[in-house]
N, C-alpha and C positions, 0 to 999 in steps of 0.2 A: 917458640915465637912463630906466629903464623908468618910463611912465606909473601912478600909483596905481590899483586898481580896486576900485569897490566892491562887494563878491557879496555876495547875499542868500538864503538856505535858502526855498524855493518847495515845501511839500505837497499840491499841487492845482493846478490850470489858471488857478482865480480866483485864490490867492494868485501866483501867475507875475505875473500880468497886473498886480496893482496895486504889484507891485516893482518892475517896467517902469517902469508909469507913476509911481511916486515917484521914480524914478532912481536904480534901479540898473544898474552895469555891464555886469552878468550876474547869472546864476541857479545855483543848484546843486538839483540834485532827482534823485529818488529812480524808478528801477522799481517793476515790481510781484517783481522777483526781485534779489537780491542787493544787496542796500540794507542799510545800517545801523540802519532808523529803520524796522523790522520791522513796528511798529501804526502808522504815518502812514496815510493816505490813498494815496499814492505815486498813480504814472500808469501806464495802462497804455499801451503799444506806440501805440495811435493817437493818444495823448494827448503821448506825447513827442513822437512826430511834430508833433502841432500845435501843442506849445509851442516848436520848436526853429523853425517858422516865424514865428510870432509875432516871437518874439526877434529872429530875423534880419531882421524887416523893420524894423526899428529899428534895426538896427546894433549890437545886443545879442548878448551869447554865452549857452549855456546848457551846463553841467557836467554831468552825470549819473555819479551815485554807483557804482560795483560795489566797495563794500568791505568785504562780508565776506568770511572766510577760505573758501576755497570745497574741497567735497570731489571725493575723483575722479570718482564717479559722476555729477556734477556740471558736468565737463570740458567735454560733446557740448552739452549746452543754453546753457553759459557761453560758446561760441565760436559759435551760432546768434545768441544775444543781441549780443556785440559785433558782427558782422556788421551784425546791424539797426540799432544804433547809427551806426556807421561809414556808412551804407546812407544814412540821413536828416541826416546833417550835421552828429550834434553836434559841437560845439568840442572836446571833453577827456571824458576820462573820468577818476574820481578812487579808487584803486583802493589797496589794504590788503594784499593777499596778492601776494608779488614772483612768482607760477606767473603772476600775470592780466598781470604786466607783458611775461613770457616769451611767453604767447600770442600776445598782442597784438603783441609785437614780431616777432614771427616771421609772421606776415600782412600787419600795416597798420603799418611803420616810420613811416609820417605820423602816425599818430593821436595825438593829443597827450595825453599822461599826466602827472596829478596824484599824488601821494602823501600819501596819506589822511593825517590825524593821528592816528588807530588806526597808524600806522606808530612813534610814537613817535621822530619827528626831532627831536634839540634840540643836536645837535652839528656841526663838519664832517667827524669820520668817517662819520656817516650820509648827511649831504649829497655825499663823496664821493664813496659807492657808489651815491647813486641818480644821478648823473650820468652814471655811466658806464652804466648801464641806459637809458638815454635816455628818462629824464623829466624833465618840463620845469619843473615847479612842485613846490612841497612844502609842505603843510598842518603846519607845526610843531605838536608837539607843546601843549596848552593851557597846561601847566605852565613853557615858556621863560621867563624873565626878559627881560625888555625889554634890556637890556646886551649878552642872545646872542643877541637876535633881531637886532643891529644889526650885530652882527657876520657874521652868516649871510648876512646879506642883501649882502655883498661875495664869496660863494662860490660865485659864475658860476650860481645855477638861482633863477627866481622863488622870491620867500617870500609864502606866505600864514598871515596870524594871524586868531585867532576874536577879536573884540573887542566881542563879546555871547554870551552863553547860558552855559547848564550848564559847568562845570569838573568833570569828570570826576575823582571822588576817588583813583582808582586807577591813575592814570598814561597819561591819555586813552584809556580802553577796554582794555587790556592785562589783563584781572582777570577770575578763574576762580573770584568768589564770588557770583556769579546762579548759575552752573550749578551749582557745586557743592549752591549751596541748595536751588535749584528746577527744576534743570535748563534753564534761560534763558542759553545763552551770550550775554554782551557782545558778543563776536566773529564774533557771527550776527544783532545785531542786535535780541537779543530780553533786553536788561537791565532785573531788574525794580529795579536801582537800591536794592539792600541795602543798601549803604554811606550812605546818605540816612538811614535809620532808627536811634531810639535806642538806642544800648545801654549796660548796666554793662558796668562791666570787676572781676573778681573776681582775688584772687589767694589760693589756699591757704584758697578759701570765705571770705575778708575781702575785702568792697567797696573797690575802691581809687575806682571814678569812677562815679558815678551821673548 
């Protein structure tokens, strides 16, 4: 029986540190490139470095995010960046777009990969296919029911569930109504979170929902 663990979302060095010290298992945290959580604070390069030590001398793990959909131009600096990663130790990377699981797997077969909940897992045809891509864990989806998370969790790959924060209106980040609004992709990491705000709903100029 896989051991329970508890991760905690870390935006800063300080925040790392006092998750540590409240006891947490591990960490998950962000770059200054390819992050989902676009306006945090995030670390930079020397800073993961010094938090993946931190971590480790405690016997703690630390995650690092690359899960936005990443474009081609984007390719040369995205596989500079895993390098660095892979370079200073982190435990897992937690990754959204299946091109970064193909990189990655085609350099570092060790490197242990997560699957984002921007992947929208909440089945075992999804769990199938990321098995066979050799990732090891999977961020279900926010919107699982406890019934399939229990199920899932008998389908040979760690499960991880969010069991604090934001619920994602739109099917854990899968939604093309930032950009389309304001040009803010979800899927970049820059959601300005439309779906939070009031709206009517009109039909044929008759208010149905205020």
């Amino acid at each position: 029986m896989i051991k329970p663990e508890l991760l905690a979302p870390a935006g800063d060095l300080s925040t790392l540190k006092v998750a540590i010290q409240a006891g947490a298992d591990a960490v998950y945290i962000g770059g200054k490139s390819f992050g989902a959580r676009y306006f945090a604070t995030n670390f930079s390069n020397e800073e993961l470095e010094e938090a993946v030590c931190y971590a480790h001398k405690r016997n703690k793990k630390v995650y690092v995010t690359v899960n936005t959909i990443i474009f081609q131009d984007e390719i040369n600096e995205l596989k500079e960046y895993i390098d660095y990663l892979y370079n200073i130790n982190v435990d897992a990377i937690i990754v959204q777009d299946l091109a970064v699981i193909s990189i990655v797997r085609e350099k570092y077969p060790d490197f242990e990969i997560h699957a984002s909940t921007q992947m929208n897992i909440f089945d075992i045809n999804g769990i199938e296919k990321l098995k066979k891509l050799g990732v090891k864990r999977v961020v279900l989806a926010r919107e699982t029911s406890i019934d399939d998370i229990k199920k899932l969790s008998n389908e040979g790959l760690e499960i991880e569930v969010f069991v604090h924060g934001a619920l994602c209106f739109s099917c854990s980040g899968n939604c093309l109504m930032s950009y389309s609004i304001g040009q803010r992709s979800g899927n970049r990491g820059k959601c300005a979170q439309p779906c939070r705000k009031t709206y009517s709903l009109y039909e044929n100029n008759k208010l149905v929902v205020n």
